[in-house]
Wavefront OBJ file of the C-alpha trace (Angstrom):
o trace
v -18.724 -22.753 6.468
v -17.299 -19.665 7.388
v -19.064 -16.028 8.164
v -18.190 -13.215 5.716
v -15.509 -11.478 6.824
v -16.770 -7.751 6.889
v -13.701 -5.492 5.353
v -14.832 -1.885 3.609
v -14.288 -1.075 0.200
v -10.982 -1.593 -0.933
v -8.645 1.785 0.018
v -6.157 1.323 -2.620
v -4.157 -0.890 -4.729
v -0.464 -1.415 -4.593
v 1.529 -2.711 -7.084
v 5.586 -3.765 -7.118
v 6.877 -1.636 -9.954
v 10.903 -1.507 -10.720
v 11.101 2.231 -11.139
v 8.668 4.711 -9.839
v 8.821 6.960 -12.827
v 8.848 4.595 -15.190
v 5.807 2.579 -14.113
v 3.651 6.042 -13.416
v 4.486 7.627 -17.297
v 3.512 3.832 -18.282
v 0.085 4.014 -16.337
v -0.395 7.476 -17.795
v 0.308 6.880 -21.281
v -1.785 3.751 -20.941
v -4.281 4.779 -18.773
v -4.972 8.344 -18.105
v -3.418 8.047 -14.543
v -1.923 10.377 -12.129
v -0.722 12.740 -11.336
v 1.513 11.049 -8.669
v 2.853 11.910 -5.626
v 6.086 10.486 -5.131
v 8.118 9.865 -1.731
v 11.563 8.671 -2.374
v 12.792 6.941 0.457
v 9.030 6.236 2.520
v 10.301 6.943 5.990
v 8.642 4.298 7.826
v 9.274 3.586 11.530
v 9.127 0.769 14.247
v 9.052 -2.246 11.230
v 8.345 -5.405 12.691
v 7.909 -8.956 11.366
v 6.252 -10.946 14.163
v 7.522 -8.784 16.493
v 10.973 -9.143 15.441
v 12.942 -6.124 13.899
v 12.727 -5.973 10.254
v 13.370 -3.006 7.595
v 11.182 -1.891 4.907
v 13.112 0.001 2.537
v 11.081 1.496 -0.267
v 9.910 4.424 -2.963
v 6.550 5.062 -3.314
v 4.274 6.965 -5.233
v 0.639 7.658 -5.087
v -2.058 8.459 -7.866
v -5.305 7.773 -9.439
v -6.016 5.161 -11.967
v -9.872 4.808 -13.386
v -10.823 6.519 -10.617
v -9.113 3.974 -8.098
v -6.151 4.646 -5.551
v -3.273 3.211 -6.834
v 0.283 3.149 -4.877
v 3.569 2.383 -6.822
v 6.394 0.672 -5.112
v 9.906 0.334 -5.475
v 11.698 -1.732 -2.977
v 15.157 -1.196 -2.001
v 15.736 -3.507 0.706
v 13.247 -5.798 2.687
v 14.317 -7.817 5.408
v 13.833 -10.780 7.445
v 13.294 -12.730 4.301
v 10.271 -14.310 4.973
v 8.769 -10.759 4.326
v 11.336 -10.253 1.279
v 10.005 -13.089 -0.360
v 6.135 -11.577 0.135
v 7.503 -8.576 -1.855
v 9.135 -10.584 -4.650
v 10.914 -8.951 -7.380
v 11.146 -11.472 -9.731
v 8.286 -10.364 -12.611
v 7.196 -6.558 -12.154
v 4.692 -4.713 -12.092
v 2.537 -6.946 -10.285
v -0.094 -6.348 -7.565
v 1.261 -6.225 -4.504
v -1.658 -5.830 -2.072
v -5.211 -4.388 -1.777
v -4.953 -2.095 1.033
v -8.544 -1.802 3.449
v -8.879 1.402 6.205
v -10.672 0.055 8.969
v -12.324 2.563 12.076
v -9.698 2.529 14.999
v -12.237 0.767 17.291
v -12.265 -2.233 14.745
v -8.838 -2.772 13.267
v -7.371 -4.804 16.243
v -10.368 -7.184 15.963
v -10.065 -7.376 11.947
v -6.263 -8.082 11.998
v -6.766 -10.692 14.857
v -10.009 -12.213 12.684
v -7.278 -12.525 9.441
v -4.822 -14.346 12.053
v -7.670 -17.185 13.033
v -8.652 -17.464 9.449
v -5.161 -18.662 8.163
v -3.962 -14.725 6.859
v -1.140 -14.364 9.269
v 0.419 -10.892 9.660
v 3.792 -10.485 8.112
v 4.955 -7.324 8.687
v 3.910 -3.985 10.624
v 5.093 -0.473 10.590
v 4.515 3.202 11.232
v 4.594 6.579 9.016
v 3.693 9.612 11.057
v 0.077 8.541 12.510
v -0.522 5.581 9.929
v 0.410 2.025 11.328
v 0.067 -0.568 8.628
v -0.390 -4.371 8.933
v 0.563 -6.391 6.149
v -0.992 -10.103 5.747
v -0.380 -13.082 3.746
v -3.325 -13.939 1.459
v -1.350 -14.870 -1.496
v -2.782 -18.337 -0.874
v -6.191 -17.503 -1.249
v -5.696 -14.209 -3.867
v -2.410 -14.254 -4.709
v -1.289 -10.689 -3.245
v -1.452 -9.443 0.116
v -3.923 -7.262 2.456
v -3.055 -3.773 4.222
v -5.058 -3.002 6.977
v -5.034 0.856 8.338
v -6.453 2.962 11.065
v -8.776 5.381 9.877
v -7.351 8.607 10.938
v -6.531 12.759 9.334
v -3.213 12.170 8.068
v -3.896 9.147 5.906
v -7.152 10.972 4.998
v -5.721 14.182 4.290
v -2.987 12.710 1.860
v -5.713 10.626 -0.352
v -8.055 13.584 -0.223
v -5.079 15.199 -1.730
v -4.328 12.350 -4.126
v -7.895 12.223 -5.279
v -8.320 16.355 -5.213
v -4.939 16.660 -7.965
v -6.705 13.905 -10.257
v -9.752 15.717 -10.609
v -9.974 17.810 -13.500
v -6.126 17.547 -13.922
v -4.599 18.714 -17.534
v -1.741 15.934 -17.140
v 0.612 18.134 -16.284
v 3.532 17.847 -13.754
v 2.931 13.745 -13.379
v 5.152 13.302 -10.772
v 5.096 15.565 -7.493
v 6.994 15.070 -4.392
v 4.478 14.551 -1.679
v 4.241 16.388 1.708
v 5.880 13.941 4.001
l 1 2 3 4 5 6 7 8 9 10 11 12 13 14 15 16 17 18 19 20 21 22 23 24 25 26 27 28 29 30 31 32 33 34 35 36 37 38 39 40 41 42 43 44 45 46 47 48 49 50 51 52 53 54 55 56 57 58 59 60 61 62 63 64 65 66 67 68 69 70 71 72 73 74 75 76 77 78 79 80 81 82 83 84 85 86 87 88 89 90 91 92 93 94 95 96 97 98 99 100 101 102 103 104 105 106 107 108 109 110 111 112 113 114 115 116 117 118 119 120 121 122 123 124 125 126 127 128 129 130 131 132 133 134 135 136 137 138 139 140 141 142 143 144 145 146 147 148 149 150 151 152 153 154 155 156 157 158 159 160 161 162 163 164 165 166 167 168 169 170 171 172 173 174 175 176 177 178 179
């Protein structure tokens, strides 16, 4: 039998949506969620699938939803395609991946733990201070895990997410976000 494998409480929740605005006025009407901050073309950086290039070509948008972190994502353009296929965009919305933030000193050992355990990394990338690892659990949950570094900038921006929820009058649901 296998240990437990320790993760945190989950970060967020991401969900492949096929238009950001559509999806977030949905989750509103629906659900009371947002507002959301919006990015349209996520600039990420250094995108590798197992250390090959790749591209990750997306929209995203962030908000609140029953008091949980919720990212919306619309994908442009994924490649190689053994990472397109993890973001398939054949019925949407659908959950994407739960996302974890891990302390800096234990990531590394977390994302190698997945690998022995049979949840191979897929894809890995950069925005600003936040790398991201993205691994295949669809087996066992049927979406995907995100492991992050714990660090200000990802902190600052879902202080901010959380911060605009609170008390908000649903005004303004979509807001560019400070990228």
């Amino acid at each position: 039998m296998a240990s437990p494998l320790h993760l945190p409480r989950i970060h967020h929740y991401a969900y492949l949506i096929d238009e950001l605005d559509v999806a977030a006025r949905r989750l509103h009407a629906q659900f009371g969620a947002g507002p959301f901050f919006y990015i349209e073309e996520v600039p990420v950086t250094n995108v590798t699938s197992r250390g090959e290039p790749a591209e990750f070509m997306h929209g995203a948008a962030f908000g609140m939803c029953n008091q949980a972190a919720v990212e919306l994502m619309q994908i442009v353009r994924v490649t190689p395609q053994r990472v397109d296929q993890r973001f398939s965009r054949t019925r949407c919305p659908r959950i994407q991946h739960v996302a974890y933030v891990l302390p800096p000193s234990e990531v590394d050992g977390v994302r190698a733990e997945l690998e022995e355990r049979g949840v191979p990394e897929y894809m890995r990338s950069r925005l600003g201070q936040i790398e991201t690892t993205l691994h295949d659990a669809g087996a066992a949950f049927g979406y995907d895990l995100e492991l992050h570094a714990d660090n200000n900038e990802l902190r600052a921006f879902f202080t901010l997410v959380r911060e605009a929820a609170d008390g908000w009058d649903g005004s303004e649901l979509m807001r560019r976000a400070p990228v």
